[in-house]
Chimera marker file (.cmm) of the C-alpha trace (Angstrom):
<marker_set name="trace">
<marker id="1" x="-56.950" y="-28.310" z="24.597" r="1" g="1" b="0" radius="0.5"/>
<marker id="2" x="-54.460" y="-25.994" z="26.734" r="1" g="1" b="0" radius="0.5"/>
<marker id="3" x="-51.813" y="-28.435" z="26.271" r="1" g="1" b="0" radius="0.5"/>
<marker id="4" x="-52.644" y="-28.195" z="22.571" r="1" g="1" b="0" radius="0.5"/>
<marker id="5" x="-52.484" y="-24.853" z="22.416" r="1" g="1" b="0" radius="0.5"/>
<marker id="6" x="-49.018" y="-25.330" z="24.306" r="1" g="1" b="0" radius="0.5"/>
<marker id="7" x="-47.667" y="-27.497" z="22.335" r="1" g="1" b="0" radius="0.5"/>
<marker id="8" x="-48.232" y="-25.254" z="18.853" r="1" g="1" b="0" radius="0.5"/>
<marker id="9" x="-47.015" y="-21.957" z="20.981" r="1" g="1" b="0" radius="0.5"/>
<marker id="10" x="-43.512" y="-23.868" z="21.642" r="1" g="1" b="0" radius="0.5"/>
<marker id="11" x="-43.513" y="-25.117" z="18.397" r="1" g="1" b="0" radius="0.5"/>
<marker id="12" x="-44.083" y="-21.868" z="16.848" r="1" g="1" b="0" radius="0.5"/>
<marker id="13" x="-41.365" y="-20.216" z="19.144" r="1" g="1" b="0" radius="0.5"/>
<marker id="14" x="-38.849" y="-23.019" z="17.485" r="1" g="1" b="0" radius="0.5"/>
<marker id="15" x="-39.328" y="-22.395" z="14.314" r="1" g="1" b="0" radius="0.5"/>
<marker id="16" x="-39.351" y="-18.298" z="14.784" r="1" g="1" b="0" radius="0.5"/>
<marker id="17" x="-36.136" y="-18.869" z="16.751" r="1" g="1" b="0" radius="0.5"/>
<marker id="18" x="-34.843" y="-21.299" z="14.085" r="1" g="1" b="0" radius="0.5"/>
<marker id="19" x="-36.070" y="-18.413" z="11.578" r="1" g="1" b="0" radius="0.5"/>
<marker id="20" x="-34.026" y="-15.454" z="13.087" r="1" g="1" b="0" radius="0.5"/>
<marker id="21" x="-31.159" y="-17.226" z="12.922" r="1" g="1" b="0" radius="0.5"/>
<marker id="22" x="-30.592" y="-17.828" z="9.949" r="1" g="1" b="0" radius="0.5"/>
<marker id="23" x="-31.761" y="-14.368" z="8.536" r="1" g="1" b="0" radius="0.5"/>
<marker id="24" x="-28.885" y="-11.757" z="8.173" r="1" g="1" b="0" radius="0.5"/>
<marker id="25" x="-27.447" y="-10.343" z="11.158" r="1" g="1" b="0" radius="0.5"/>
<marker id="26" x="-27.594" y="-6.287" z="12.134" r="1" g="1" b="0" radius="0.5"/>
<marker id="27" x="-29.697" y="-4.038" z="10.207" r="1" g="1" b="0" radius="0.5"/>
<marker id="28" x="-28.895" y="-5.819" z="6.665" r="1" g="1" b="0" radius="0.5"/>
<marker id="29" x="-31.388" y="-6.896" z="4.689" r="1" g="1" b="0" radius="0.5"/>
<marker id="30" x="-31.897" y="-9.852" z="2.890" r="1" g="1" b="0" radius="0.5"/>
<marker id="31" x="-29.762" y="-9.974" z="-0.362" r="1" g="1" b="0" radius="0.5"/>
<marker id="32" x="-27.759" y="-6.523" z="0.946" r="1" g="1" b="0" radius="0.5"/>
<marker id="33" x="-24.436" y="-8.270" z="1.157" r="1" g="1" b="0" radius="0.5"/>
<marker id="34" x="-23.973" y="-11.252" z="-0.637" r="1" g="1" b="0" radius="0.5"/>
<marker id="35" x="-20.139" y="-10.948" z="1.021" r="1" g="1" b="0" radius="0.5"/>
<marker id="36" x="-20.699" y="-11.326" z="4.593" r="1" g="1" b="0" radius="0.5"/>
<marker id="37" x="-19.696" y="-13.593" z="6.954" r="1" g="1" b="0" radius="0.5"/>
<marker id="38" x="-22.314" y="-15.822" z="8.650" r="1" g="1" b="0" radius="0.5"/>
<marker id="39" x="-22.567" y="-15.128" z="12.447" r="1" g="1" b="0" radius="0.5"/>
<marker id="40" x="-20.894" y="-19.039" z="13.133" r="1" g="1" b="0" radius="0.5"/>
<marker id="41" x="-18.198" y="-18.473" z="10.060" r="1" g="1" b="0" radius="0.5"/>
<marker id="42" x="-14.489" y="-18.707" z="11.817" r="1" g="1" b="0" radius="0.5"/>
<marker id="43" x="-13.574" y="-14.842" z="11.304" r="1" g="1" b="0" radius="0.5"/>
<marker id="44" x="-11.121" y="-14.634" z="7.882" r="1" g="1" b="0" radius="0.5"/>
<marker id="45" x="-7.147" y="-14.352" z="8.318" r="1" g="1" b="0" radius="0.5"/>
<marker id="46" x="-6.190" y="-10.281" z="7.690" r="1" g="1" b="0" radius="0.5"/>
<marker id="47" x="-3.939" y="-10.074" z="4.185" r="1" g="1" b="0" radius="0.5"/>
<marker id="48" x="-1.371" y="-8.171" z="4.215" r="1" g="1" b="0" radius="0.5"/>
<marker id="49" x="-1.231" y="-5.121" z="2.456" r="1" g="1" b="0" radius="0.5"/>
<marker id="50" x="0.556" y="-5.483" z="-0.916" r="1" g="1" b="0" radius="0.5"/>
<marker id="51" x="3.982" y="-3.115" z="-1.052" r="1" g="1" b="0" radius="0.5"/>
<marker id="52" x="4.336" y="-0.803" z="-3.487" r="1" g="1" b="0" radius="0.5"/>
<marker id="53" x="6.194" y="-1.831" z="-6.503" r="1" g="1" b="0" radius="0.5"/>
<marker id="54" x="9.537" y="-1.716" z="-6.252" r="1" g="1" b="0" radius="0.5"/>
<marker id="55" x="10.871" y="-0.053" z="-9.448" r="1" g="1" b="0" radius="0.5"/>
<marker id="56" x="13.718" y="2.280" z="-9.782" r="1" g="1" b="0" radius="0.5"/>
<marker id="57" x="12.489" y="5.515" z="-10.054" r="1" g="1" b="0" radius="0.5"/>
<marker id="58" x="15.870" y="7.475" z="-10.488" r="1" g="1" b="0" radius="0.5"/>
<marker id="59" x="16.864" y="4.685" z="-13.025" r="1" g="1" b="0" radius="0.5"/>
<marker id="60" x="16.747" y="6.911" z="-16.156" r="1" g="1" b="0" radius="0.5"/>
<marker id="61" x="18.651" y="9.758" z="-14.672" r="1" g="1" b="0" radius="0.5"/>
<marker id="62" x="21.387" y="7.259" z="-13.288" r="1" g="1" b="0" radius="0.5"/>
<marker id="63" x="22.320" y="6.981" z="-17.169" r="1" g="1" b="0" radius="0.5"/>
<marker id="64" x="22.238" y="10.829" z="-17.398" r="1" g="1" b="0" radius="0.5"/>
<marker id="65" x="24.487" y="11.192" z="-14.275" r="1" g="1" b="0" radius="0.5"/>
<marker id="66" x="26.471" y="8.625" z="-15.597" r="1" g="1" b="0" radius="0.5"/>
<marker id="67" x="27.122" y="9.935" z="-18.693" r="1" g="1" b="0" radius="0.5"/>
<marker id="68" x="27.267" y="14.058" z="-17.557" r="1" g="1" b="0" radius="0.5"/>
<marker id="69" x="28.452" y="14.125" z="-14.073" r="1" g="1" b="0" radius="0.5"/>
<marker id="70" x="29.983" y="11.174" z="-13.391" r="1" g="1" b="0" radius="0.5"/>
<marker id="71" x="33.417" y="11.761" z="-14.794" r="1" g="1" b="0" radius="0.5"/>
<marker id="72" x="33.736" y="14.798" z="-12.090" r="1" g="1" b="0" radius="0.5"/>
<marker id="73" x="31.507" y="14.090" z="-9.785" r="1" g="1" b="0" radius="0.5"/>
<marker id="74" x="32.678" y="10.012" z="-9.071" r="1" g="1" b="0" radius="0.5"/>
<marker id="75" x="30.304" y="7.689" z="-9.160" r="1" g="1" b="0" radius="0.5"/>
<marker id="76" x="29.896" y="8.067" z="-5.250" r="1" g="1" b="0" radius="0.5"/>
<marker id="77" x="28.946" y="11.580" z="-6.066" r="1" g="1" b="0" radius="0.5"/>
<marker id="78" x="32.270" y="12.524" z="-3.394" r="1" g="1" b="0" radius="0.5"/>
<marker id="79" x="33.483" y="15.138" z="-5.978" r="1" g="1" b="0" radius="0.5"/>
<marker id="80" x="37.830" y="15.475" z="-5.899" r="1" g="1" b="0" radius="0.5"/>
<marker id="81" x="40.744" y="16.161" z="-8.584" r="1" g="1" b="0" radius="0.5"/>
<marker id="82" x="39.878" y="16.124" z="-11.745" r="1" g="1" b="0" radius="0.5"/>
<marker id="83" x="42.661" y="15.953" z="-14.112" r="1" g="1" b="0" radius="0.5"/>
<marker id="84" x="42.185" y="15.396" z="-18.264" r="1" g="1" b="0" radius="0.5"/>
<marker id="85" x="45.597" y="15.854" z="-19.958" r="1" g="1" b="0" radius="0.5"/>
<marker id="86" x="46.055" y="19.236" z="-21.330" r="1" g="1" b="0" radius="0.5"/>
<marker id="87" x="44.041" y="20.653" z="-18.517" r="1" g="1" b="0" radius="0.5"/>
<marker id="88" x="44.864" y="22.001" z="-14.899" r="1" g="1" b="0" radius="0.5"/>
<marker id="89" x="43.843" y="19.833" z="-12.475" r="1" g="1" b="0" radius="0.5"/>
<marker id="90" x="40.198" y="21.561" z="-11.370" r="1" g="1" b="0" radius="0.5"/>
<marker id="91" x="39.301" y="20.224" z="-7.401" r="1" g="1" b="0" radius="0.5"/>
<marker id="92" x="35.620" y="19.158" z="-7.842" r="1" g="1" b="0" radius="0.5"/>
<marker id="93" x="32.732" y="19.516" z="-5.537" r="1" g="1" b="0" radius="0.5"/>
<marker id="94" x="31.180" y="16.714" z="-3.797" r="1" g="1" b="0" radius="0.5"/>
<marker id="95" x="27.496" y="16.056" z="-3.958" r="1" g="1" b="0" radius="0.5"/>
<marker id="96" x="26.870" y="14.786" z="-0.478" r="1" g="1" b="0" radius="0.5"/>
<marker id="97" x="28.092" y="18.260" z="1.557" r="1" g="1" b="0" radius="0.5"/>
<marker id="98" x="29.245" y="21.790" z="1.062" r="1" g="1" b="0" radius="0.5"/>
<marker id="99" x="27.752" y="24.180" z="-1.177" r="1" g="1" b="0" radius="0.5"/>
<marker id="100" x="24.975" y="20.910" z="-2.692" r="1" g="1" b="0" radius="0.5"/>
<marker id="101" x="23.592" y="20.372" z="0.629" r="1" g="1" b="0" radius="0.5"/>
<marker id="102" x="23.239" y="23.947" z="1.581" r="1" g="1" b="0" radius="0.5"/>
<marker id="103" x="21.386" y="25.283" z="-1.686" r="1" g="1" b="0" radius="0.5"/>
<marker id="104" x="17.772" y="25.013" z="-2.229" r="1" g="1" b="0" radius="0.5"/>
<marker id="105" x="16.595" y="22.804" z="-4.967" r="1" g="1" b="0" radius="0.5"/>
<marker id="106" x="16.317" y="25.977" z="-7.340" r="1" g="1" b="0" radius="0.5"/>
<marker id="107" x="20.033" y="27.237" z="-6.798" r="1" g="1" b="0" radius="0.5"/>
<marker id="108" x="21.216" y="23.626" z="-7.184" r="1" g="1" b="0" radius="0.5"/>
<marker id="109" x="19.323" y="23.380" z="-10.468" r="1" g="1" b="0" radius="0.5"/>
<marker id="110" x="20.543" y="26.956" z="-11.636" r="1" g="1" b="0" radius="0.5"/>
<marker id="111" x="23.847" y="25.937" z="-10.958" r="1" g="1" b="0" radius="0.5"/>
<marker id="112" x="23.436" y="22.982" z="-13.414" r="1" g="1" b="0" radius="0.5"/>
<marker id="113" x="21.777" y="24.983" z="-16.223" r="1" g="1" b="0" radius="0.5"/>
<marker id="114" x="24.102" y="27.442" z="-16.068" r="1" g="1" b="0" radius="0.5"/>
<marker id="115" x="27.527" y="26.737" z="-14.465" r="1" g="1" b="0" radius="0.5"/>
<marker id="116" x="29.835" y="28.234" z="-12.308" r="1" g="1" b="0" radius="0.5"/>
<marker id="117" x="32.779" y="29.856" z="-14.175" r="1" g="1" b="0" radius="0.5"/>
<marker id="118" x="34.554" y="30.084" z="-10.632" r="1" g="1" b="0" radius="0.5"/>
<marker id="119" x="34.450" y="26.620" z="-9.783" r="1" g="1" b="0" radius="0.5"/>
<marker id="120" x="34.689" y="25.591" z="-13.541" r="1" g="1" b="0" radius="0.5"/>
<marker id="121" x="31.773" y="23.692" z="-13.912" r="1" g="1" b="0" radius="0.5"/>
<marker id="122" x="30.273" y="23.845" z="-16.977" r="1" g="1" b="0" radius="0.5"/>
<marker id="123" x="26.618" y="24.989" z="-18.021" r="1" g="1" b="0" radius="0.5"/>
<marker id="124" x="24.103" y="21.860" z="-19.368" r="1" g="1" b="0" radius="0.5"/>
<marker id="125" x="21.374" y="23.821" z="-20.495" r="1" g="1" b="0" radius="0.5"/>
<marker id="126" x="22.052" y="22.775" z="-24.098" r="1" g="1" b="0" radius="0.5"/>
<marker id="127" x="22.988" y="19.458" z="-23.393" r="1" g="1" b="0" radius="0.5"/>
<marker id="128" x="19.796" y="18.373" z="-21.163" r="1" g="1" b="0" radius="0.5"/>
<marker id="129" x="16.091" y="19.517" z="-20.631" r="1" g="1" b="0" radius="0.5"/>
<marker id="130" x="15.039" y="21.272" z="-17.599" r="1" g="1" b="0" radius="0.5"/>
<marker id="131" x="12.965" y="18.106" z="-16.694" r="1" g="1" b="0" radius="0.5"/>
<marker id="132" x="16.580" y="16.718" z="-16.394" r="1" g="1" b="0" radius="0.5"/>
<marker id="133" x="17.819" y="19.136" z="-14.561" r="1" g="1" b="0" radius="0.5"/>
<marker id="134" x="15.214" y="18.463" z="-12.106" r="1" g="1" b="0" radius="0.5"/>
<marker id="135" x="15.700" y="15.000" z="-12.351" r="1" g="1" b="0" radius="0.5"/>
<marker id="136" x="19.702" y="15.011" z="-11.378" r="1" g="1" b="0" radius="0.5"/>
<marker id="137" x="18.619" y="17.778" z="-8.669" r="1" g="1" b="0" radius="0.5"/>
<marker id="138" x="16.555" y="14.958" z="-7.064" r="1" g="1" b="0" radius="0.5"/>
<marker id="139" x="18.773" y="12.122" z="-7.588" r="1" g="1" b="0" radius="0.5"/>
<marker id="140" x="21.610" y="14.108" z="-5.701" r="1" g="1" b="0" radius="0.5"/>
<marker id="141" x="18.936" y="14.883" z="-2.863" r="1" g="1" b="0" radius="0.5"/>
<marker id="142" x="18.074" y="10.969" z="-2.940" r="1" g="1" b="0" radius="0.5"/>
<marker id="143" x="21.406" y="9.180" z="-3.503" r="1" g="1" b="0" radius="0.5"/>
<marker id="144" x="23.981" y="11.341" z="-2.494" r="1" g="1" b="0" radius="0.5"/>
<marker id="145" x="22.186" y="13.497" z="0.520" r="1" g="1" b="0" radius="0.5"/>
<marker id="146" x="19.940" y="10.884" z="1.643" r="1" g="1" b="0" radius="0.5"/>
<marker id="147" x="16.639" y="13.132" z="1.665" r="1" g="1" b="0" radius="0.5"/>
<marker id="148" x="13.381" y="11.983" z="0.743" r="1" g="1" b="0" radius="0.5"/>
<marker id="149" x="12.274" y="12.110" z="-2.222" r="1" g="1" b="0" radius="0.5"/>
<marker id="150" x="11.289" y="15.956" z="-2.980" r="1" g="1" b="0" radius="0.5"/>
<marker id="151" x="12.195" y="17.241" z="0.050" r="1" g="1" b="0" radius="0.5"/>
<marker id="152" x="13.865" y="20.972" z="0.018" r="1" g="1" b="0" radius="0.5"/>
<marker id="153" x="16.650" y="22.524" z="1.358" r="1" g="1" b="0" radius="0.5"/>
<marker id="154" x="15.365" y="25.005" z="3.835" r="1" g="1" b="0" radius="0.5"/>
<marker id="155" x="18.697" y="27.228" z="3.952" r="1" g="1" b="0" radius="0.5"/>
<marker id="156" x="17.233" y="29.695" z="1.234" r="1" g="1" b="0" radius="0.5"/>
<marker id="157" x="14.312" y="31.467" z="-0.056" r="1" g="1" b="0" radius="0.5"/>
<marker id="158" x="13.276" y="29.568" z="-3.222" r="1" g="1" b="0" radius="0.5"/>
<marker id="159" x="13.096" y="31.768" z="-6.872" r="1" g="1" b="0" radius="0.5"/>
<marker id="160" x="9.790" y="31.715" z="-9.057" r="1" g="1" b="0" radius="0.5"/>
<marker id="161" x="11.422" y="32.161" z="-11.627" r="1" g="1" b="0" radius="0.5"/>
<marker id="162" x="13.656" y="29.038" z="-11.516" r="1" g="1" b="0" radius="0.5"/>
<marker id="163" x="13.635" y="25.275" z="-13.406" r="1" g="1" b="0" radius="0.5"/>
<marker id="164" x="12.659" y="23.146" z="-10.616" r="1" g="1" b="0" radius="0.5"/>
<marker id="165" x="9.080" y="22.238" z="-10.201" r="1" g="1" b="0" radius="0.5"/>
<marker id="166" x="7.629" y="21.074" z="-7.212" r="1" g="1" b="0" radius="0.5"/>
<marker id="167" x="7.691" y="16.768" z="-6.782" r="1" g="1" b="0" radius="0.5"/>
<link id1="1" id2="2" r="1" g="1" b="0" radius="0.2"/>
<link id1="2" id2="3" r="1" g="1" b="0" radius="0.2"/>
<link id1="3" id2="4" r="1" g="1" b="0" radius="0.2"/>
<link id1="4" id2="5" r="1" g="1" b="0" radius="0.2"/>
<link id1="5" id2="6" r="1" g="1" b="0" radius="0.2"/>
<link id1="6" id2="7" r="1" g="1" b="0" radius="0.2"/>
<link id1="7" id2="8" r="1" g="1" b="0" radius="0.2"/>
<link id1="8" id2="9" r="1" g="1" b="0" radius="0.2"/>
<link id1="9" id2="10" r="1" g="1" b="0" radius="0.2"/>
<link id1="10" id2="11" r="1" g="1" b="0" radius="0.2"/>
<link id1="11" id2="12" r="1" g="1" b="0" radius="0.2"/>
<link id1="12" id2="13" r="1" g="1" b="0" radius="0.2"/>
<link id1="13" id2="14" r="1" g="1" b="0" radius="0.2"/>
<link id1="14" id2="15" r="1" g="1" b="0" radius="0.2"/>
<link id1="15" id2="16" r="1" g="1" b="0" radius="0.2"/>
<link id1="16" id2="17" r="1" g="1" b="0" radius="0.2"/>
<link id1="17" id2="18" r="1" g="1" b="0" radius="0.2"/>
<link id1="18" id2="19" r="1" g="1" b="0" radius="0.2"/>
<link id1="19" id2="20" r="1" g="1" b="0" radius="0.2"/>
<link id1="20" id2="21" r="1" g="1" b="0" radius="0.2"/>
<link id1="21" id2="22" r="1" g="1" b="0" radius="0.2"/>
<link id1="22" id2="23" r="1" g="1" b="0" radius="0.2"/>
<link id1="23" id2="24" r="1" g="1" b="0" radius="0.2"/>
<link id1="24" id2="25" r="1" g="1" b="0" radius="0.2"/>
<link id1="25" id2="26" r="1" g="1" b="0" radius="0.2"/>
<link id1="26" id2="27" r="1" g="1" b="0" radius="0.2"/>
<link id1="27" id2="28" r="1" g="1" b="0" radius="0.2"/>
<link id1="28" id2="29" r="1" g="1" b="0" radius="0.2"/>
<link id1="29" id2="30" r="1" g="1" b="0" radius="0.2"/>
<link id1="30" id2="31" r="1" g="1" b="0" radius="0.2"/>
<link id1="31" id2="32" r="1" g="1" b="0" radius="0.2"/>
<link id1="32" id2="33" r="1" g="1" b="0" radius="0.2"/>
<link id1="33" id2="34" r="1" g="1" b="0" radius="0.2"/>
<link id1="34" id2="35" r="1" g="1" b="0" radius="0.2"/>
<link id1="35" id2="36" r="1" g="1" b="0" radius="0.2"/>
<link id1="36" id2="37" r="1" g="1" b="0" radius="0.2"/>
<link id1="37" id2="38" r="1" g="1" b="0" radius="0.2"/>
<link id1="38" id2="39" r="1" g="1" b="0" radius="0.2"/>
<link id1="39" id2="40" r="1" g="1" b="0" radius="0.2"/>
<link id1="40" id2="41" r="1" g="1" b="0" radius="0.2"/>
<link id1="41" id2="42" r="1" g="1" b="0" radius="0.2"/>
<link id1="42" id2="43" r="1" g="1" b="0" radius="0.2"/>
<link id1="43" id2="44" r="1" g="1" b="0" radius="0.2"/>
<link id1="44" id2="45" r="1" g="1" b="0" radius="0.2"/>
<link id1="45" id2="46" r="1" g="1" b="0" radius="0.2"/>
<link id1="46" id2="47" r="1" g="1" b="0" radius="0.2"/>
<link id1="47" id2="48" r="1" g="1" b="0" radius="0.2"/>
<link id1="48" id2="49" r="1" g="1" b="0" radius="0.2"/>
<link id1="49" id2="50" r="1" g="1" b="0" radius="0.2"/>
<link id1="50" id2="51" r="1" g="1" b="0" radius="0.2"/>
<link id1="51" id2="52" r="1" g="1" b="0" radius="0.2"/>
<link id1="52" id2="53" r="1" g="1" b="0" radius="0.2"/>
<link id1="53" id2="54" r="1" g="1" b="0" radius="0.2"/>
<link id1="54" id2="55" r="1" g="1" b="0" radius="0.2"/>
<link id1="55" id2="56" r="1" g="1" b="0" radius="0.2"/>
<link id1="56" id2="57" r="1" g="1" b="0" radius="0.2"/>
<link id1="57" id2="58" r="1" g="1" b="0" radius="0.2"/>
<link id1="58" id2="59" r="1" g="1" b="0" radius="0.2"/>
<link id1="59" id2="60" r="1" g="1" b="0" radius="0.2"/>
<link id1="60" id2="61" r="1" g="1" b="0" radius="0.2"/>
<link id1="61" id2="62" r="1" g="1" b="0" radius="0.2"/>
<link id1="62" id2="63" r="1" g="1" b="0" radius="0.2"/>
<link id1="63" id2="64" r="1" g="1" b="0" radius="0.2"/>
<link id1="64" id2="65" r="1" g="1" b="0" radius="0.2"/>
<link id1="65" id2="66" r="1" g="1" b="0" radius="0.2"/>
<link id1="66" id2="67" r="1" g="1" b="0" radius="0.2"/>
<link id1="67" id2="68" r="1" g="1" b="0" radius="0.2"/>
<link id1="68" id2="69" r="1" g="1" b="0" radius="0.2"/>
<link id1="69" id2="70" r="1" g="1" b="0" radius="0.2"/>
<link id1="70" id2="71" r="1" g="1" b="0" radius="0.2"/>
<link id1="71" id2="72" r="1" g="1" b="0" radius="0.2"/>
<link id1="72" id2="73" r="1" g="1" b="0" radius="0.2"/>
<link id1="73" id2="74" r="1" g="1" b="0" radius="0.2"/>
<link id1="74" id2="75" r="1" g="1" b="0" radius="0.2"/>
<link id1="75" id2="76" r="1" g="1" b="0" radius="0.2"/>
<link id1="76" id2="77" r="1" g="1" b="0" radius="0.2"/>
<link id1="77" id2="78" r="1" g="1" b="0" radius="0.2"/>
<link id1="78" id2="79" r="1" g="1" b="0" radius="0.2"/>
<link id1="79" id2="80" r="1" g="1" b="0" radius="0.2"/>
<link id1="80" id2="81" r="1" g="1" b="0" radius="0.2"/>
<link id1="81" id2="82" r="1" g="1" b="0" radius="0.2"/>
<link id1="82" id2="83" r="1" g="1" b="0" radius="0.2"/>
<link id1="83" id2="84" r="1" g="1" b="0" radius="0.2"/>
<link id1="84" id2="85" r="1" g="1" b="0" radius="0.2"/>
<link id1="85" id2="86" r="1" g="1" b="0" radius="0.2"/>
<link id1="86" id2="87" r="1" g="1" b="0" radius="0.2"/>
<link id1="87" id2="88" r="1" g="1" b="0" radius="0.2"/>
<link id1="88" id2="89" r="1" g="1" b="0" radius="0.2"/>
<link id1="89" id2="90" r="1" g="1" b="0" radius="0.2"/>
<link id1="90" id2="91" r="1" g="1" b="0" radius="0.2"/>
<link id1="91" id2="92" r="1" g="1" b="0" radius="0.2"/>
<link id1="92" id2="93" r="1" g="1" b="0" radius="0.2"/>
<link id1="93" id2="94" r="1" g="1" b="0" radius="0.2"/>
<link id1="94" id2="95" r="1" g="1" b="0" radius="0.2"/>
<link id1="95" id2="96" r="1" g="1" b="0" radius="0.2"/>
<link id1="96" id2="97" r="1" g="1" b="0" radius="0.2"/>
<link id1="97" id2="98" r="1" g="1" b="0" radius="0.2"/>
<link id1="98" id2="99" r="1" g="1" b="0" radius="0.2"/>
<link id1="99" id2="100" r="1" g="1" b="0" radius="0.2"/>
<link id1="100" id2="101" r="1" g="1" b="0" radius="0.2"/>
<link id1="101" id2="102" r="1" g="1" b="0" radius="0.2"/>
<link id1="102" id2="103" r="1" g="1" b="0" radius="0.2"/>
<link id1="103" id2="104" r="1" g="1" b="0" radius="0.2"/>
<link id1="104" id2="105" r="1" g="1" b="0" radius="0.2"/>
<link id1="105" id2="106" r="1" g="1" b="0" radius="0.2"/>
<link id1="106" id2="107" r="1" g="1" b="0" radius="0.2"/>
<link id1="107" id2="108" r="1" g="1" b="0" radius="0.2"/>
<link id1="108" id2="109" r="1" g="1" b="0" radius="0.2"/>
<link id1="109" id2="110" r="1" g="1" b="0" radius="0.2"/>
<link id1="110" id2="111" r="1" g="1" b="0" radius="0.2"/>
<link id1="111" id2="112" r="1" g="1" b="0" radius="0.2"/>
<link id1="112" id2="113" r="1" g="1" b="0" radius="0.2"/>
<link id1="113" id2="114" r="1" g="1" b="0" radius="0.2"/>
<link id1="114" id2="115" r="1" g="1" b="0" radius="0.2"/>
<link id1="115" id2="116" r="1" g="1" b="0" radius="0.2"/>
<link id1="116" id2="117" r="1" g="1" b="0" radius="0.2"/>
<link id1="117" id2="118" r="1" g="1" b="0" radius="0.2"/>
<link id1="118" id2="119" r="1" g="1" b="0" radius="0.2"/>
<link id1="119" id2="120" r="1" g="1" b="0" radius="0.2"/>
<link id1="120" id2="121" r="1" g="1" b="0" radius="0.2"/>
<link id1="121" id2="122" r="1" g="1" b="0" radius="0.2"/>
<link id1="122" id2="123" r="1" g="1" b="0" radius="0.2"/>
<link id1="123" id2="124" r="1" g="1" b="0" radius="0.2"/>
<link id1="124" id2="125" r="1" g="1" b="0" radius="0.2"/>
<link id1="125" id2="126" r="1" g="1" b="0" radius="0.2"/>
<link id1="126" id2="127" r="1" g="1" b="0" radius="0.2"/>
<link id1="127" id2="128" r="1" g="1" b="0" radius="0.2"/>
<link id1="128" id2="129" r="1" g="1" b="0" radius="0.2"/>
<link id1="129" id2="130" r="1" g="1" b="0" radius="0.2"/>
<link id1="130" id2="131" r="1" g="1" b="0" radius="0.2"/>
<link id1="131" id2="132" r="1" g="1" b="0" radius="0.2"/>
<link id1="132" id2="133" r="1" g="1" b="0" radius="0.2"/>
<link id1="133" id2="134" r="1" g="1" b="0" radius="0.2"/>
<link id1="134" id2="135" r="1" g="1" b="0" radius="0.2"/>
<link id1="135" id2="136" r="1" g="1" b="0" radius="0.2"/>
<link id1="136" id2="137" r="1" g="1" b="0" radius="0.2"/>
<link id1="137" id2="138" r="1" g="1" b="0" radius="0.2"/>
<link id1="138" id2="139" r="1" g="1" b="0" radius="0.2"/>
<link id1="139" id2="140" r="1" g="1" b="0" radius="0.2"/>
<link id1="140" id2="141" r="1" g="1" b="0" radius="0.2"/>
<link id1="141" id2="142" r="1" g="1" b="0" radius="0.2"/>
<link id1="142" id2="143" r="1" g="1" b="0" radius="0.2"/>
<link id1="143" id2="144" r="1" g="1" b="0" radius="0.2"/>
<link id1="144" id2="145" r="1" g="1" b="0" radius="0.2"/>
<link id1="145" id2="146" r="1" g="1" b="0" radius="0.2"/>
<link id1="146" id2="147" r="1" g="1" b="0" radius="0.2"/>
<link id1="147" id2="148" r="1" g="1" b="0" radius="0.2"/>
<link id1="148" id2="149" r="1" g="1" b="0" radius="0.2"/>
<link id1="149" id2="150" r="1" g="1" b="0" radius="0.2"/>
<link id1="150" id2="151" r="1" g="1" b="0" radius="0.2"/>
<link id1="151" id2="152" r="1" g="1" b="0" radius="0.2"/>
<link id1="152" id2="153" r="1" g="1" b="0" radius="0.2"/>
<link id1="153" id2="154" r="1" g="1" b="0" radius="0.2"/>
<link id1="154" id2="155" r="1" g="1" b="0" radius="0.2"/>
<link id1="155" id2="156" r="1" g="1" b="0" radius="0.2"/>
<link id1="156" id2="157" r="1" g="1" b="0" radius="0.2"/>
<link id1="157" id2="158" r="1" g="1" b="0" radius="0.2"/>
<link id1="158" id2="159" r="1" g="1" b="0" radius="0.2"/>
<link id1="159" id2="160" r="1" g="1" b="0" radius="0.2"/>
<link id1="160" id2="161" r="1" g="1" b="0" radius="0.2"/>
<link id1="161" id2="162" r="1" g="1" b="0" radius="0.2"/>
<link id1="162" id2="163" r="1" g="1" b="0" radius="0.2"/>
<link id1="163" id2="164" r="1" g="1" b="0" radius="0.2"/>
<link id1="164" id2="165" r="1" g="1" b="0" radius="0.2"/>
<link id1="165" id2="166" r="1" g="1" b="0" radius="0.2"/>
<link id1="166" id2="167" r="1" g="1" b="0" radius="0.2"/>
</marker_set>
């Protein structure tokens, strides 16, 4: 009889042993996570994260630069003589130093709406939007300056009452 009893105490330890391991593993409950990985799975390869698309984001202004600024500006944005017959020759800005780099994000924008009779460049305000304005204001920061994305010029305090939003 004691070896009976034994025998049925081992072979109830095998099949509680045999039952544990196949339940789910840490404090999950049956049915909790249909997604797991079994204990004696081989452990997944990592993905890689997908990159961000890829799209131009300054592609709409490039036609606006293109077609407004260009013809002074280069297409390099490096500024120089500009000469149209008829006309003095007028020595344009560049876009990558000097007075472009140093103003904030508001006076660059101003200067766009509204000109500079001094340096003869001519006022936009009725030939784009202000959301263009803003637009070419962060192009020159991105292509020509090579800032970030909406980051500011730091030289001056910025105006509340100006065009350019914050990106």
């Amino acid at each position: 009889m004691t070896t009976l009893k034994l025998a049925l105490c081992l072979a109830a330890g095998a099949l509680l042993a045999a039952a544990c391991a196949s339940a789910p593993q840490s404090n999950q409950t049956a049915g909790a996570n249909n997604n797991a990985r079994p204990a004696n799975a081989p452990a997944a390869a990592p993905t890689a994260a997908r990159p961000a698309p890829t799209a131009d984001e300054l592609a709409a202004i490039r036609g606006v630069y293109a077609k407004e600024c260009q013809r002074c500006h280069k297409p390099d944005g490096a500024g120089g003589t500009f000469e149209e017959e008829g006309l003095k020759p007028l020595k344009v800005a560049g876009l990558r130093t000097g007075d472009a780099a140093r103003h904030t994000d508001e006076q660059l924008a101003r200067k766009i709406t509204n000109g500079d009779l001094d340096e003869g460049m001519p006022a936009f305000k009725s030939k784009l939007t202000p959301e263009q304005i803003n637009e070419l204001v962060r192009f020159i920061r991105v292509e020509f300056q090579g800032r970030a994305p909406g980051a500011a010029s730091t030289s001056a305090p910025a105006n509340a009452n100006s065009p350019v939003s914050a990106h």
